[in-house]
N, C-alpha and C positions, 0 to 999 in steps of 0.2 A: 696732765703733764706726762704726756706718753714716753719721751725722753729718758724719764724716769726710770724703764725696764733695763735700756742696755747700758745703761750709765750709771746707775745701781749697784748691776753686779758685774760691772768689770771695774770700778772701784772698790768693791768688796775683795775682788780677787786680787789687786794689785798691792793691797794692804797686808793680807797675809803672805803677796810673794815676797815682801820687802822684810819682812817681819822675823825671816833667820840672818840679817844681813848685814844687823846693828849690833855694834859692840855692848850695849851697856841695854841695863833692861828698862830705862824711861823711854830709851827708842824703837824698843820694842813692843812698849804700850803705847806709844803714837802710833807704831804702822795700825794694829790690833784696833785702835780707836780708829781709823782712817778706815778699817774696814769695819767696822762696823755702823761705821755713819754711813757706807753704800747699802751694809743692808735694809738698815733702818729708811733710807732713800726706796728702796726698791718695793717694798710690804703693800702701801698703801695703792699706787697703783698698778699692783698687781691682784691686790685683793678686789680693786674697783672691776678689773680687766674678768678676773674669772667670774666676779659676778652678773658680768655682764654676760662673756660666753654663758654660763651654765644657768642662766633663766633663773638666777635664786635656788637654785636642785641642791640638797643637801649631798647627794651625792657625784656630781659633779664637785663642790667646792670640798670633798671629800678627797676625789683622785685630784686634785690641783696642789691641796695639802702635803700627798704623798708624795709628788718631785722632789718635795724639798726635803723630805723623811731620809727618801733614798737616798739625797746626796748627804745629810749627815750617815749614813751607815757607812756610805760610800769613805769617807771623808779621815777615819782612822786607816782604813787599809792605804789609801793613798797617799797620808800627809806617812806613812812608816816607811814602803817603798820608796819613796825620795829622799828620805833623813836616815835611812836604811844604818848607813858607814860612818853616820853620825857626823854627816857633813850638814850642815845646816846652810851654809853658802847656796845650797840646791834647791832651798824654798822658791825661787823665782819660778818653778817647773809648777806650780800650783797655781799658775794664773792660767792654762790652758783650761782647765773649766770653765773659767767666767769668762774667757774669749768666745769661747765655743757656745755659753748661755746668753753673751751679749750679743751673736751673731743669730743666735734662733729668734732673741725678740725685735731686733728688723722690723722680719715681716709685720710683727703686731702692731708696731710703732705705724708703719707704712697704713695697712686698715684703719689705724684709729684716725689718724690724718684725713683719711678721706673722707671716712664716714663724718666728722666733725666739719669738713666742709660740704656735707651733704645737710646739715642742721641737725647732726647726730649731739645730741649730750647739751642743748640750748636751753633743754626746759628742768623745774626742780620736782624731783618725784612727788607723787602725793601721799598724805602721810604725817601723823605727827610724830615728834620724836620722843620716845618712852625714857628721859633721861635716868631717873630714878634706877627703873630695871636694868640699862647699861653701866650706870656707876657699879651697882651690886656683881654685874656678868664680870666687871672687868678686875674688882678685886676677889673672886672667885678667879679670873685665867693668873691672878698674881701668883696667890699660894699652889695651885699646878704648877706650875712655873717654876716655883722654889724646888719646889719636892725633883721634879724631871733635873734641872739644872744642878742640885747636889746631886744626884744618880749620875749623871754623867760626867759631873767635875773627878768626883771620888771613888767611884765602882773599881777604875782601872785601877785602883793603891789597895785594893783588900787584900791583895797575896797572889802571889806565882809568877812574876815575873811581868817585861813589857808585853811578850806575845802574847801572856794569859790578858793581862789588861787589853791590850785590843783586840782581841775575840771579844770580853764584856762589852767595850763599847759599841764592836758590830751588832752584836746580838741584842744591847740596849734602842739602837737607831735601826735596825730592821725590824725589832715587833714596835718599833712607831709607824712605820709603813703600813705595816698590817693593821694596824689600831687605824688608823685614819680612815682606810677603805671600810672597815668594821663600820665603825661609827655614823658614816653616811648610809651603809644598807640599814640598819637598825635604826636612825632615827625615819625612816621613809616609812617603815611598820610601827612603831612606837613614840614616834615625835623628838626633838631633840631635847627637852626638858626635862621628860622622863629617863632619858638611854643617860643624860650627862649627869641625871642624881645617883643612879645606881653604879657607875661607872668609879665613883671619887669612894667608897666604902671598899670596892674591892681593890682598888688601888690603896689601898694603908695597909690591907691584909699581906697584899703580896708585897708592899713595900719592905715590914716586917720580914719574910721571909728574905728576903738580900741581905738584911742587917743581923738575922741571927742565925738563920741556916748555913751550916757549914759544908766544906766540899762541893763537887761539881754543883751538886741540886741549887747550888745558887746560882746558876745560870739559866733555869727553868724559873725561878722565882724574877731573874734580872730581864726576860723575855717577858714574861705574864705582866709586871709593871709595867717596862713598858706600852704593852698593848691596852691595856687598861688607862692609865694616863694619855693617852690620844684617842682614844677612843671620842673623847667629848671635844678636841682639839681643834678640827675644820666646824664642826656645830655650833664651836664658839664663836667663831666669825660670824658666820650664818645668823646666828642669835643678836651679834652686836648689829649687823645689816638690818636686819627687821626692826630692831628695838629705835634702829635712827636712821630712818628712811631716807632722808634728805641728805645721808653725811654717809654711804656707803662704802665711799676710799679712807675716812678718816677711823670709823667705826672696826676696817679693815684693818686698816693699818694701827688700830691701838690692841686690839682684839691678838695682832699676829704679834706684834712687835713685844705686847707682857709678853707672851708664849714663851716667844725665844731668849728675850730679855733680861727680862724682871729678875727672875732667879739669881741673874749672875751678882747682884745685888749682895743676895746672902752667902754667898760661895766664899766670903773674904772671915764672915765671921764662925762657919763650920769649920774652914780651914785654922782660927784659932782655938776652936775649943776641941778641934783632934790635936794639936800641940797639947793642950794644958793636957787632957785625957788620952783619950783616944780615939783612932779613926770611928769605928763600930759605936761607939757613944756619941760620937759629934753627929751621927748620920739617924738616931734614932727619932731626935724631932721634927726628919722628913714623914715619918710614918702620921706625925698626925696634919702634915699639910693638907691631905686630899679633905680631910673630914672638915675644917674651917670653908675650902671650896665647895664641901654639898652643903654648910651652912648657910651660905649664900645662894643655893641654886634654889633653900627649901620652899618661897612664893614667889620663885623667876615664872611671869606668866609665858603660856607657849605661845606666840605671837599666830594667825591665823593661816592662812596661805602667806607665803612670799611672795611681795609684787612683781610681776612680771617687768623686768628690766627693758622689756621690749618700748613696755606704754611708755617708760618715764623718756626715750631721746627719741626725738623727731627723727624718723626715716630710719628707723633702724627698723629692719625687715628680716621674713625668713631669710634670705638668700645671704642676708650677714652674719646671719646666728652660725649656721652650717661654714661659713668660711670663718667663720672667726673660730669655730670648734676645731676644723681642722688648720686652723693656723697654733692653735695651742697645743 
């Protein structure tokens, strides 16, 4: 469903433009759900799409991860400069992104069109599917998921003000950037099962240091989390692709979609137990999310090579690989 990319996320984006522009706040959890059913639209075949451009490359579905890293870093400096005067009526200035992301995926839409009428994508990979291991991967990306999504709910409220809080969130969504690209050079030397068990212990270390280290140094520790929690972030994908051969865009798209997701799940009930107590205690049992995730990761098998996405569609050929790469 290639339609999927630019209708995704210019749904995505129309949901948060609408979403300063409602009186009351049930309408502002409709727009906020309106966007997020495009994102949720958008994951799966996009995760099908880069795994096709990037041949299964851990590091490819590495940089494809970091887009969207950058546009959340991106994403506090921007939604402040528009709500700057504390007009909020000016949220509709937030859909030029997703015009601008629905206009680049076009061309992809346009590629996949042909190649599908070339007998691209007719046949089902080979391969059986490891359900077992993907159940276990994917409640492993849950509690990531928790831990990242209270980091980023609550960081901005530990103290200094709105500009201090969004420097935190920049600096939370730019070492995910980094994490991302990390994680696929590292799983290419070290495989991804090993890079994403060691990955979730240093991530509680440093989680710990957000939660109780005081002054600036908690922004070196709110950098190191992040990089550390994405680290294993595009591997997971990778991981859920391999483990269910046959179900690439679905394995993507559940694999992407806990990532971003799931967490927001627990964000309602941290948010009550910083009323009962306190902020700095409601956030302490992010520190043992990552460690339930290596729980999970402890007999994730490493699946062997990635299958070449080339064998599994009829007619898909070098000369597509290289234009679909530079179409992305």
């Amino acid at each position: 469903m290639p339609w999927l990319l630019p209708a995704g996320t210019l749904l995505g984006g129309v949901g948060i433009a609408l979403s300063g522009l409602g009186g009351s706040y049930a309408l502002t959890l409709v727009c906020v759900a309106l966007s997020g059913l495009g994102v949720a639209a958008y994951h799966p075949e996009s995760a099908r799409v880069a795994h096709i451009a990037g041949q299964g490359s851990h590091r490819a579905m590495g940089w494809f991860s970091t887009g969207g890293t950058i546009g959340f870093a991106l994403a506090p400096l921007m939604v402040s400069a528009v709500v700057a005067s504390g007009a909020l009526s000016r949220t509709p200035l937030l859909v030029l992104p997703a015009l601008a992301g629905a206009m680049l995926c076009l061309p992809v839409v346009r590629d996949l069109r042909q190649w599908q009428a070339d007998g691209a994508g007719t046949s089902v990979p080979a391969g059986s599917d490891d359900i077992a291991s993907f159940v276990k991967l994917s409640l492993a990306v849950v509690f990531r998921s928790i831990a990242f999504a209270g980091l980023s709910t609550f960081v901005a409220l530990l103290g200094g003000g709105a500009a201090v809080g969004t420097a935190a969130l920049t600096v939370l969504y730019g070492g995910s950037a980094i994490g991302s690209v990390l994680g696929g050079f590292l799983a290419s030397r070290w495989h991804r099962v090993p890079v994403s068990r060691w990955s979730y212990p240093i991530s509680s270390v440093t989680i710990a240091g957000v939660v109780w280290v005081p002054g600036p140094a908690v922004y070196l520790f709110v950098a190191l989390a992040s990089v550390s929690l994405y680290v294993p972030f595009s591997l997971q994908v990778t991981l859920g692709q391999d483990y269910l051969p046959s179900r690439p865009g679905t394995a993507g798209g559940i694999t992407l979609g806990l990532s971003v997701s799931a967490g927001g799940l627990a964000s309602p009930v941290i948010g009550g137990l910083a009323d009962a107590t306190s902020l700095r205690t409601a956030l302490v049992p992010l520190v043992l999310m990552p460690l339930l995730s290596r729980m999970f990761f402890r007999d994730l098998p490493e699946p062997a090579a990635p299958p070449d996405p080339r064998q599994h569609h009829v007619g898909f050929d070098k000369r597509h690989v290289i234009a679909h790469r530079r179409t992305i």
